[in-house]
Structures are given as structure tokens and as C-alpha cells.
N, C-alpha and C positions, 0 to 999 in steps of 0.2 A: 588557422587551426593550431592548436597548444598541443605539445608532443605527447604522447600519452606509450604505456604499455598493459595490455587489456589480455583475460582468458577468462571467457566465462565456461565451464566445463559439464554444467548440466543436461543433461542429455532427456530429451524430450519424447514422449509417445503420446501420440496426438491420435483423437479418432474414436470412432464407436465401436463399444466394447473391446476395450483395452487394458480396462482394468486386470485383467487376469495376467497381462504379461509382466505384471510385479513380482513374480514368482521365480521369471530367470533371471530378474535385477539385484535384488537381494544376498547379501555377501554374508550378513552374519547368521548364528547358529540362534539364539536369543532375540524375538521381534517384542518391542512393545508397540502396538498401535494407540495411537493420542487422536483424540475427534474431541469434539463440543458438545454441543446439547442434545444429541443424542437423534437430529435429524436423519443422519445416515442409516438409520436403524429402521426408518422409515417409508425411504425413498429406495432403499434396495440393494445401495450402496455398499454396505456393509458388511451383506449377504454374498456380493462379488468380491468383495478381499477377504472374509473369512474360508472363502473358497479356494483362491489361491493362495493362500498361506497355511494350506492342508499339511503342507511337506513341514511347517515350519514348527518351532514350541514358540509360540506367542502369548503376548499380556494387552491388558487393557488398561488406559487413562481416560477416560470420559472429563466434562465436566472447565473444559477447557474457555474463560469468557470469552466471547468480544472484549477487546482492547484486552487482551490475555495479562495475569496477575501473575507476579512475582512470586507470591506465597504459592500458588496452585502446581507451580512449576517444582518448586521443588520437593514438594511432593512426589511429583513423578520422579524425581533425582531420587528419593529414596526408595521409589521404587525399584530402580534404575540398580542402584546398588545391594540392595538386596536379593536381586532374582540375577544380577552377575549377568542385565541384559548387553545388549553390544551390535544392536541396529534399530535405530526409529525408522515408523511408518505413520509418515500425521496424515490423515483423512480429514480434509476441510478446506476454510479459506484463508485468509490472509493472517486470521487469529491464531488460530491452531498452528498455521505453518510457523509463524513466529515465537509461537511460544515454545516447538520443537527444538528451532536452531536457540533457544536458551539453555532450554535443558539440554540438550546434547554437548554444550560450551561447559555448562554450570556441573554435569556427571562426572568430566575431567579436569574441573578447576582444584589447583592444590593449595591455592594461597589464602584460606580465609572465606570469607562471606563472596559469593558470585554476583554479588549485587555490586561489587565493585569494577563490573565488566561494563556496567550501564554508566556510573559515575567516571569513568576511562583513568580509573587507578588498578586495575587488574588486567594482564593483556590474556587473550583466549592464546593458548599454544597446543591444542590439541582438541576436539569434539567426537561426537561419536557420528558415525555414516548415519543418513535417514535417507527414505525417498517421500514423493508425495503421493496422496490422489487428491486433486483441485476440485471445491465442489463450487466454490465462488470466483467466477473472474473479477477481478479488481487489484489487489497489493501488488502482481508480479512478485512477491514472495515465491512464488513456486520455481523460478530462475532467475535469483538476486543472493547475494549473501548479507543483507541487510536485514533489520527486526527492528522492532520496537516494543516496550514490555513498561506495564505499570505495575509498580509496587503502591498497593492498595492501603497500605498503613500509612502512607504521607502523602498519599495521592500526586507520583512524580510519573510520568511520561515519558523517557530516555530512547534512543535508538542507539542501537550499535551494529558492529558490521563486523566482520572477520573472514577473508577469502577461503579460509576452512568450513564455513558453513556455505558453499553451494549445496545442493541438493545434489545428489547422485542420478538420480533420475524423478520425473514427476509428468503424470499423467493426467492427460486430459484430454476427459470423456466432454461434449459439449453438453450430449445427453445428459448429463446427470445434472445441469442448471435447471432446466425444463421445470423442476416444482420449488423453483425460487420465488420467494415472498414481491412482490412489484415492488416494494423499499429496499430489499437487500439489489436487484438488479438496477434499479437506480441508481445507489450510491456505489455501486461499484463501478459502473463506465463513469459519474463525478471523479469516483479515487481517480481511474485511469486515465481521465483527461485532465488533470489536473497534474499528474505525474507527468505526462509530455512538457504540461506549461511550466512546472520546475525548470523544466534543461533547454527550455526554447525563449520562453517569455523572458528573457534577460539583456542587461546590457551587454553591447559586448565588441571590441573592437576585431574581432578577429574573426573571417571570412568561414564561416559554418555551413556552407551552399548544402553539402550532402546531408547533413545532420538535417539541418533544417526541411529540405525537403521530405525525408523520412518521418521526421516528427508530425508533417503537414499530414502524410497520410495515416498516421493512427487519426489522427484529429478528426478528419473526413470520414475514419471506419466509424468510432465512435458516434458521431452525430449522426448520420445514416445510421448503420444499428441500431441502436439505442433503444430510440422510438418503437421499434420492429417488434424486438423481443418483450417489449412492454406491451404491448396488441398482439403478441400471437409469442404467446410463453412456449409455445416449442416448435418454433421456427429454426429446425438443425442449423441453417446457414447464416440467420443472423447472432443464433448463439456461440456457432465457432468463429466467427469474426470477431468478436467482441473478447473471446473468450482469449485469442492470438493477438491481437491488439492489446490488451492490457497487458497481457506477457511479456509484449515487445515492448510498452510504456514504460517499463522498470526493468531490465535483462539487462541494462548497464551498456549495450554496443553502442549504441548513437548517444551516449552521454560522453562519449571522450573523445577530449580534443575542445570540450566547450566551457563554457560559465554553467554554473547553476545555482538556484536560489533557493529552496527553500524553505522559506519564510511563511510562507502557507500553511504548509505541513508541522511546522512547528510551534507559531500562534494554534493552529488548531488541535494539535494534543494537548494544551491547556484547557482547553473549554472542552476535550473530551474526558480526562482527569478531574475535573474540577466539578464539572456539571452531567457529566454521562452523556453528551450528545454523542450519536453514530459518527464517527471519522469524517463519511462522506458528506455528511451535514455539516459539519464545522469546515470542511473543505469550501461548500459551494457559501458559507455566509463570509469565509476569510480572503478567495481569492479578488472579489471583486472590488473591497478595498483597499488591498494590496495594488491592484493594477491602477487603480484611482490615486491613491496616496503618490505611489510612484509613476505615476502616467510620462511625465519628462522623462526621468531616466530609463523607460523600458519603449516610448515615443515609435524608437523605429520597428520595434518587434509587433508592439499593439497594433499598429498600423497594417504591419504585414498580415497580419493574424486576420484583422477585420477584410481586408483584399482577397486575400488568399482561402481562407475557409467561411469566413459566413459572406461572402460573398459582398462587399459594399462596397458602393462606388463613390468613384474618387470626390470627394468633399474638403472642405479646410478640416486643417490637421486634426484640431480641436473636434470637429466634429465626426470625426472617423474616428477617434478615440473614444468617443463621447459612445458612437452606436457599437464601438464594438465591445466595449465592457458592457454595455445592456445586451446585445447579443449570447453575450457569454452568460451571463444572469439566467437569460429568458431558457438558456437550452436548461440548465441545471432545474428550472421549475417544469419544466417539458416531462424532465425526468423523475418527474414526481419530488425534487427535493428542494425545500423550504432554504432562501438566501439570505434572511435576513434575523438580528437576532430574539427580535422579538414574535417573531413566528417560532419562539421553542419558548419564551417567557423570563427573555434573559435582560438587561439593559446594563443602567451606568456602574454597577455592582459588578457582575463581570465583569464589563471593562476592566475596570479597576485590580479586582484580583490578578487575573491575566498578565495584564500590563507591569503590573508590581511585581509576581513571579520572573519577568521574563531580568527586569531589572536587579534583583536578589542575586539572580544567580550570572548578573554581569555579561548577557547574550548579546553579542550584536549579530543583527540575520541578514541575510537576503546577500547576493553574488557581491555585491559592493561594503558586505558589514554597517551597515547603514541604518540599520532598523533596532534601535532599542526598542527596553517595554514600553517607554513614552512614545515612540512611533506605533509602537503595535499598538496602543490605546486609539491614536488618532486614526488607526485604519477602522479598527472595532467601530469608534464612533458614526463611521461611515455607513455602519453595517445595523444601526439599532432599528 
């Protein structure tokens, strides 16, 4: 295990109806709440934080996408700036939360354009506090200091990160998934189980016993759940499982001290930039020729993975690698989400694009840097 020093500082309120206890969390005098398309408005959501934030002078930014846009955000910056706000409250899921911790970077950036926090020529040295309310399990956004944001005039896809953006506090209700669309709950345990396979599914010479086994078990929550909350949408217990498991997929504890990779996540904001597929869809059509491409160097983890969680027995190498990337495949279409890339109407065009961006901009991915755009063609290829 690699030496590491780790806080993650987010403090958590888990449980049914809780939303209201945003009220004693809340430090500043100025709230703007940031949501998306206006769901919350819907499901009731809405109605429970406009209530506890009775005490408060609050604003509103609607309007927040999927795959959240650069231009939208700073909108809200100006918002931000002229009402002399001075605490966020994003209501959502992984979109909204990340496009929060942009603009609360971008409201105190002094150097110029904040798009240069995405291109890593700007560093963040100050944000503004936010908390959350999670309405989607998947990003771990709601206890991570990480984001990802597109700027929709060049169609670029960047992540950034800053220990200043944890969230202060972020709540989650399991309740309020319960009127999630069967495609949003699908690709969110994809995001989530795919998030584990970054920090797990690697090479890696250094003895991860604990991580690994921890990993093992969101893996186990996920596939158990999953299914559950697909056939019975408001199943409490399978939607707080799922809903703490993704949390714990991305909350950064069991990632240190390890390798991670990826490469996944980063071929697939191409093909979400470029073509508009959902995250979770470019997740499930990238991972499994990722784990094929590189089958050799990732050998002993695939291996464990097909033992350990889908359960297969011992076979030649090849062949336990063989059923456990279709295992992996067959859960992602379980979950209602299409693997491959001509199930969305994509082919050697993509590739191409993809593959070409990833080379432009001189990327090499995955735990070993090993993956140029000409690799990531030849994983695509895998995928048409």
C-alpha cells in the first residue's frame, strides 16, 4: 500500500425526511439554490427546502443540464455577484452538484476567465460554502471534491478537483429517488459500479487487501440492488443501499494508498461531448473494451473480480476473463443500459473523432499512461 494523507470533511444526514435539517447547516446570510429541470418542483422536493430555508433571503438558478455547461454556470456567477450571495444549496444529482462546486470556484476566481480552472492554468484558492440535497445516487459528487463541466462552445469535457470544494454538508433522503425515471436509476448504479472499477480493476504491484475488499462490497450492493429498485421503484431499502454505496464509490477513503485508472471515464466524456450520450451509457459501452484491450495488464484483478463477485469458477485464465467481462456487460444491460456503440447509432466516425481528440490534446490514460487516442480507437473498435 502507497503512503497516502487523506480528510474528507463532508458531513453527512442520511434518512427519511431530513431534508429540513438544512436549516441548522447553513452558515451564510445570502442562499442561492441551483436545481435542473425543474423536477424538484415536482416530486415535492422543493416544497421541503423552500421550507426550511424560511429563516433564510434566498435565490434561484434553475435550468442546470446534464453534463452541466460552462456558459450556464456563469450565469449563476453573475448572479452570485450581484445579490452579494455567499452560500450555495444545489438540489440534484451529480450535474447540478458539479456544476455548484464550479461556480462557487468560478464566483471567487480573480485571475481572468475560470475556464482556466478546467484547462489546470488557473488554480482555485478560495470558493464559496454550499451544501447539498442528492436526488440522484450515482457521481458521489455529494462527498468528493471533484467535478466535471462542459463548455458547450467547443464541446470540451474537463474535470477538476480542489479540497476546497467538499460540500459542507449533503443530504440524503433515499425517499426522494422513489420517482426516478428506470434510465436515470440505471445509469447511476453503471456510474457507481464503474467508479469502484477505476480504483480496483488495476494493475498493481502493491498489496490493497483492505481497499479491495471494501470495493468488493459496494460491487455486491450494487448488483444485488440494482435490479430491486428497477422492479419495485420504491423499495426504501434497496434505494438507501444503492443510494450509500455510490456515495461510498467516490468519497475518496478506499481510493488511497492505491492505483487508479481512469480511462473509462475519460474516453467516455468524449462521446458524451461530442454525441450527447448519458455518462452512464458511455460508461457501460467503454468499460468493457477497456478491460479487453487491456485484459493482460489488469489479468490478476479481472480474474478476482469474476471469482469474487460474479461468482465463476475456476476455468483457464483466458476463460475467466473471457466470462467475466461478459458478466460485466450482461449486468450493465440488466440495468437497462445499452453496451455497445451502435445501440445509440454511433460507429467508425466516432471512433475516429474520440480517438483523434484524446491524441490533440497529447492524453495518455489509464494507471500505467498507456492509453493513447490510437488505443482508445482500438478499445471503441471493440465496442461497435
Amino acid at each position: 500500500m502507497e503512503n497516502f494523507s487523506f480528510m474528507n470533511p463532508t458531513k453527512i444526514i442520511f434518512g427519511k425526511d431530513t431534508i429540513k435539517e438544512i436549516s441548522k447547516e447553513i452558515t451564510g446570510r445570502k442562499v442561492l439554490i441551483t436545481y435542473g429541470g425543474g423536477s424538484i418542483k415536482k416530486n415535492g422536493v422543493y416544497d421541503q427546502v423552500i421550507k426550511a430555508l424560511a429563516s433564510f433571503e434566498f435565490y434561484e438558478f434553475g435550468g442546470i443540464e446534464p453534463n452541466p455547461h460552462y456558459e450556464t454556470c456563469m450565469k449563476a456567477v453573475d448572479l452570485i455577484k450581484e445579490k452579494s450571495i455567499d452560500y450555495l444549496l444545489a438540489i440534484g444529482g451529480g450535474s447540478v452538484i458539479d456544476a455548484t462546486k464550479f461556480i462557487a470556484s468560478a464566483a471567487c476566481f480573480e485571475n481572468g476567465d475560470p475556464w482556466q480552472i478546467l484547462e489546470r492554468k488557473g488554480e482555485i484558492k478560495k470558493a464559496l460554502p454550499y451544501g447539498t440535497v442528492l436526488t440522484i445516487a450515482a457521481t458521489g459528487s455529494e462527498m468528493n471534491d471533484g467535478a466535471v463541466i462542459t463548455k458547450a462552445a467547443t464541446k470540451d469535457k474537463l474535470p477538476f478537483s480542489s479540497s476546497l470544494l467538499y460540500p459542507k454538508f449533503s443530504v440524503l433522503d433515499p425517499e426522494i429517488t422513489y420517482s426516478l425515471p428506470a434510465r436515470q436509476t440505471g445509469n447511476g448504479v453503471v456510474d457507481a459500479f464503474v467508479h469502484v472499477i477505476e480504483q480496483y480493476l488495476t494493475y498493481s504491484t502493491e498489496d490493497t487487501t483492505f481497499q479491495d475488499n471494501m470495493w468488493e462490497g459496494i460491487l455486491r450492493t450494487l448488483i444485488s440492488e440494482g435490479p430491486k429498485a428497477l422492479k419495485e421503484p420504491r423499495n426504501y431499502d434497496a434505494r438507501a443501499n444503492i443510494m450509500w454505496a455510490a456515495t461510498w464509490a467516490l468519497n475518496g477513503w478506499f481510493a488511497q494508498g492505491v492505483d487508479q485508472d481512469w480511462a473509462t471515464h475519460l474516453i467516455g466524456h468524449e462521446l458524451t461531448a461530442l454525441f450527447g450520450l448519458d455518462h452512464g451509457q458511455t460508461l457501460a459501452i467503454v468499460l468493457p473494451g477497456v478491460m479487453r484491450k487491456l485484459s493482460e495488464q489488469k489479468s490478476v484483478k479481472i480474474k478476482r473480480l469474476g471469482k469474487e463477485i460474479f461468482s465463476i469458477k475456476e476455468e483457464s485464465s483466458s476463460e475467466l476473463i473471457d466470462k467475466t467481462i461478459q458478466a460485466t456487460e450482461d449486468f450493465f444491460e440488466l440495468m437497462g443500459v445499452k453496451t455497445h456503440l451502435s445501440d445509440y447509432n454511433l460507429g467508425d466516425e466516432a471512433i475516429e473523432k474520440v480517438g483523434n481528440r484524446l491524441n490533440e490534446r497529447n492524453w495518455k490514460l489509464g494507471e500505467c499512461y498507456n492509453i493513447t487516442g490510437d488505443v482508445a480507437k482500438e478499445i471503441l473498435k471493440l465496442r461497435k
